[in-house]
C-alpha positions as CSV (number, residue, x, y, z in Angstrom):
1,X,135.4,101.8,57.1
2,X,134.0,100.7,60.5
3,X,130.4,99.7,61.3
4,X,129.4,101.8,64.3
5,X,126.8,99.5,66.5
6,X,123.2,100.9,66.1
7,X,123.0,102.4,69.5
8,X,126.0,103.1,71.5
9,X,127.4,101.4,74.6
10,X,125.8,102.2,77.8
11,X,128.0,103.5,81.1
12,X,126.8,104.0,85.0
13,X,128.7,107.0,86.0
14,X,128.5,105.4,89.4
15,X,130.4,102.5,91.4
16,X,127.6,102.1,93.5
17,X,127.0,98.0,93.7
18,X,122.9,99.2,94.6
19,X,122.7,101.2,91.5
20,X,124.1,98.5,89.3
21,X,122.0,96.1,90.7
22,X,119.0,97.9,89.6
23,X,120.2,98.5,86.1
24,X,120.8,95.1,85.3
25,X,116.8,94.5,86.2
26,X,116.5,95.9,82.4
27,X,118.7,93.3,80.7
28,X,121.2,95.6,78.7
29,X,124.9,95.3,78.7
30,X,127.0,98.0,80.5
31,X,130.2,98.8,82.5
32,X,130.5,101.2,85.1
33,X,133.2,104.1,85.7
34,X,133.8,106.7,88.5
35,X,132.9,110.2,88.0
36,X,135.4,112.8,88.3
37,X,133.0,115.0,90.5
38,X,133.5,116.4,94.2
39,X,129.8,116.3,95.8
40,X,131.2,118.2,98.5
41,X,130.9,121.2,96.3
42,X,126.9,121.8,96.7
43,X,125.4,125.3,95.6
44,X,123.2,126.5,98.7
45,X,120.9,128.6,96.2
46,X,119.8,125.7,94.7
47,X,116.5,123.7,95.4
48,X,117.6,120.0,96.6
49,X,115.5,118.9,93.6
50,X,117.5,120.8,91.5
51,X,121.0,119.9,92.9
52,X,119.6,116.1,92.1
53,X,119.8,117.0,88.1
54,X,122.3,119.2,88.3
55,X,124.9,116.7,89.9
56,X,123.7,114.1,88.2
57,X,123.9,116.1,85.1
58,X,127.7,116.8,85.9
59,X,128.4,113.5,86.6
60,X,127.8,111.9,83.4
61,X,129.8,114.9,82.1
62,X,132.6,114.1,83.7
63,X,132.8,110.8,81.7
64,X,132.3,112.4,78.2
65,X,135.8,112.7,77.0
66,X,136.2,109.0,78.5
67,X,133.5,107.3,76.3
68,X,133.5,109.4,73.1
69,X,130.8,106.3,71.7
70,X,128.8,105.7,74.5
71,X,125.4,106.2,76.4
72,X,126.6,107.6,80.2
73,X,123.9,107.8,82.7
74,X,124.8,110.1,85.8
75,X,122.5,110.1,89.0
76,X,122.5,111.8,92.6
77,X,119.9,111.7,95.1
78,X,119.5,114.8,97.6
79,X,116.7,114.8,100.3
80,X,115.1,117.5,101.6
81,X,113.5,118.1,105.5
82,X,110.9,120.4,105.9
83,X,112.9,122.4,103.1
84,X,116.5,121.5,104.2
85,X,118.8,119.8,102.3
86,X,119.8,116.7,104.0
87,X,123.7,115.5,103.1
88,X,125.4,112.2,103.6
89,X,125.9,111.8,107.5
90,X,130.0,110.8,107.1
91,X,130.2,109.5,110.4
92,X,128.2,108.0,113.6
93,X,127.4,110.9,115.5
94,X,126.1,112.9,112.4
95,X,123.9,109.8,111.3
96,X,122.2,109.7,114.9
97,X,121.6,113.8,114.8
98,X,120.1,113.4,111.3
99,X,117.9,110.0,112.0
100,X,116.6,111.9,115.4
101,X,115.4,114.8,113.5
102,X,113.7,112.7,110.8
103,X,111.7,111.1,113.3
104,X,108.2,111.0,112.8
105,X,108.6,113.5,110.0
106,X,108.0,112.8,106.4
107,X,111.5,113.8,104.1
108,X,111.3,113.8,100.6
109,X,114.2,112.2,98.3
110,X,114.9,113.2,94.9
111,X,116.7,111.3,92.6
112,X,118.0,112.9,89.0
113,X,119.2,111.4,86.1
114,X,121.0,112.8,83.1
115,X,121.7,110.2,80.1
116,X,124.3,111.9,77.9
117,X,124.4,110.5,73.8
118,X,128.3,111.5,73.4
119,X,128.4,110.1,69.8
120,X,125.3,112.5,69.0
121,X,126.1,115.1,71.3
122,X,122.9,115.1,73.1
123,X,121.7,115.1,77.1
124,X,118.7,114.6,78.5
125,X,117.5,115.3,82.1
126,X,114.8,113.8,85.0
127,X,114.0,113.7,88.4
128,X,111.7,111.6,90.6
129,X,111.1,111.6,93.7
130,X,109.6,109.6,96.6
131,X,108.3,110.8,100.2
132,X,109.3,108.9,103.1
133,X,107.1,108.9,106.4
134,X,109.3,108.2,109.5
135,X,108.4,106.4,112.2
136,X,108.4,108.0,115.8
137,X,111.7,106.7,116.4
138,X,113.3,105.9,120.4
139,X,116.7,106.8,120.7
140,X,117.7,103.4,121.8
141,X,116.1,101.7,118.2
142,X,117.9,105.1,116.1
143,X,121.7,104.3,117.5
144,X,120.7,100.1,117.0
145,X,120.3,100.8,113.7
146,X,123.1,103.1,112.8
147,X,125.4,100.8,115.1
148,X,124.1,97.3,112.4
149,X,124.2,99.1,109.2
150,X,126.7,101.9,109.7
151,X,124.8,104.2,106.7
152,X,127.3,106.8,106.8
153,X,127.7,107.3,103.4
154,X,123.7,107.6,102.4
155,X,121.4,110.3,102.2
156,X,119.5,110.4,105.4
157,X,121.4,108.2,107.4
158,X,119.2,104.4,106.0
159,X,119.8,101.7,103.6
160,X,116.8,101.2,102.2
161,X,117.8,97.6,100.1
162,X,118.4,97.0,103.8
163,X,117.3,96.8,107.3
164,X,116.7,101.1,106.7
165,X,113.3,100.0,105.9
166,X,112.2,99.5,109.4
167,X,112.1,102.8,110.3
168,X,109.2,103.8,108.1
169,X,105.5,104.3,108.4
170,X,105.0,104.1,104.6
171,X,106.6,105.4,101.3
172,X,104.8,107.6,98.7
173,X,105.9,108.0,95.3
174,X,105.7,105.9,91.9
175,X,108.7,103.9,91.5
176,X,110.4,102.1,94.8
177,X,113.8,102.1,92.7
178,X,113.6,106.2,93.1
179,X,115.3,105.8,96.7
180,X,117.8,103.5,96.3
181,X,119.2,106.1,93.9
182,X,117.7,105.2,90.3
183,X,114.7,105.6,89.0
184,X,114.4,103.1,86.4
185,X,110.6,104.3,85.4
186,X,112.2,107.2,84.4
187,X,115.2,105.8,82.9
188,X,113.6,103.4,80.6
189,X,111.3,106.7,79.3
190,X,114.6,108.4,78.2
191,X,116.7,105.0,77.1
192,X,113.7,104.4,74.9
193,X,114.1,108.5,73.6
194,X,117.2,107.3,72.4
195,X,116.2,104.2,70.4
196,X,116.5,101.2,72.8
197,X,114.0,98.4,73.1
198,X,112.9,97.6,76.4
199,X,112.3,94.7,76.5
């Protein structure tokens, strides 16, 4: 007979270096894996608030077979413009278009979260989400910044951890750690759910 650990081992469905970085603010022990899941594939009916959950939710379901014993957590941010769902830029040219019509706008980022119990069968879901206030941005300070950070590969075309923090007027929303793609407010609420002590 084995003795199972109390609580079961914790895994970021991501390989995001940011993401990891913010987990480890809560002292616990993990590993990270790569999700099997195509974010290409994005359901148009959907609100980008509930794309969030929904890939994140997919995410950490990718991983289940994987980590039979484990705590996974899954997360995906979307962002939303005056209602439209903003998508990772993939290349310079898209990252200027999408930084030029965020300009003095506000966009709102959503971040979700699904933490999946496979050795109890269980999933729960969140979402947080914080507004950001652009600055009235010249298109000479728009392709500087793309050209020194290249953010190709984030949600509205910044780096927040970064120099992406220039661009903006101010931030509203309750945990800073919602834009960089994990809300740790949140996350704590459901880790606790599931019988972890923090701290």
């Amino acid at each position: 007979m084995t003795n199972k650990s109390p609580h079961p081992s914790i895994i970021l469905g991501s390989t995001s270096p940011y993401r990891a970085a913010l987990l480890q603010k809560l002292n616990l022990n993990f590993q990270q894996a790569a999700p099997y899941f195509d974010e290409q594939i994005t359901p148009t009916s959907l609100a980008p608030r509930d794309i969030a959950i929904n890939f994140a939710k997919e995410k950490a379901e990718s991983l289940r077979e994987q980590f039979p014993d484990h705590l996974i957590i899954g997360s995906d941010q979307t962002a939303a413009l005056n209602g439209l769902l903003l998508r990772k830029p993939g290349d310079k040219a898209t990252a200027i278009k999408q930084l030029a019509a965020c300009s003095g706008e506000s966009v709102t980022f959503y971040s979700g979260l699904a933490l999946i119990n496979t050795r109890l069968n269980t999933t729960r879901t969140c979402v947080d989400w914080q507004t950001v206030y652009f600055r009235d941005l010249s298109r000479e300070e728009i392709e500087r910044y793309i050209e020194l950070e290249k953010p190709y590969d984030c949600v509205g075309s910044f780096k927040v951890e970064g120099l992406g923090i220039s661009l903006f007027e101010k931030i509203e929303g309750k945990d800073p750690n919602t834009l960089i793609g994990l809300p740790l407010i949140e996350l704590i609420t459901l880790l606790k759910k599931e019988g972890l002590r923090i701290p």
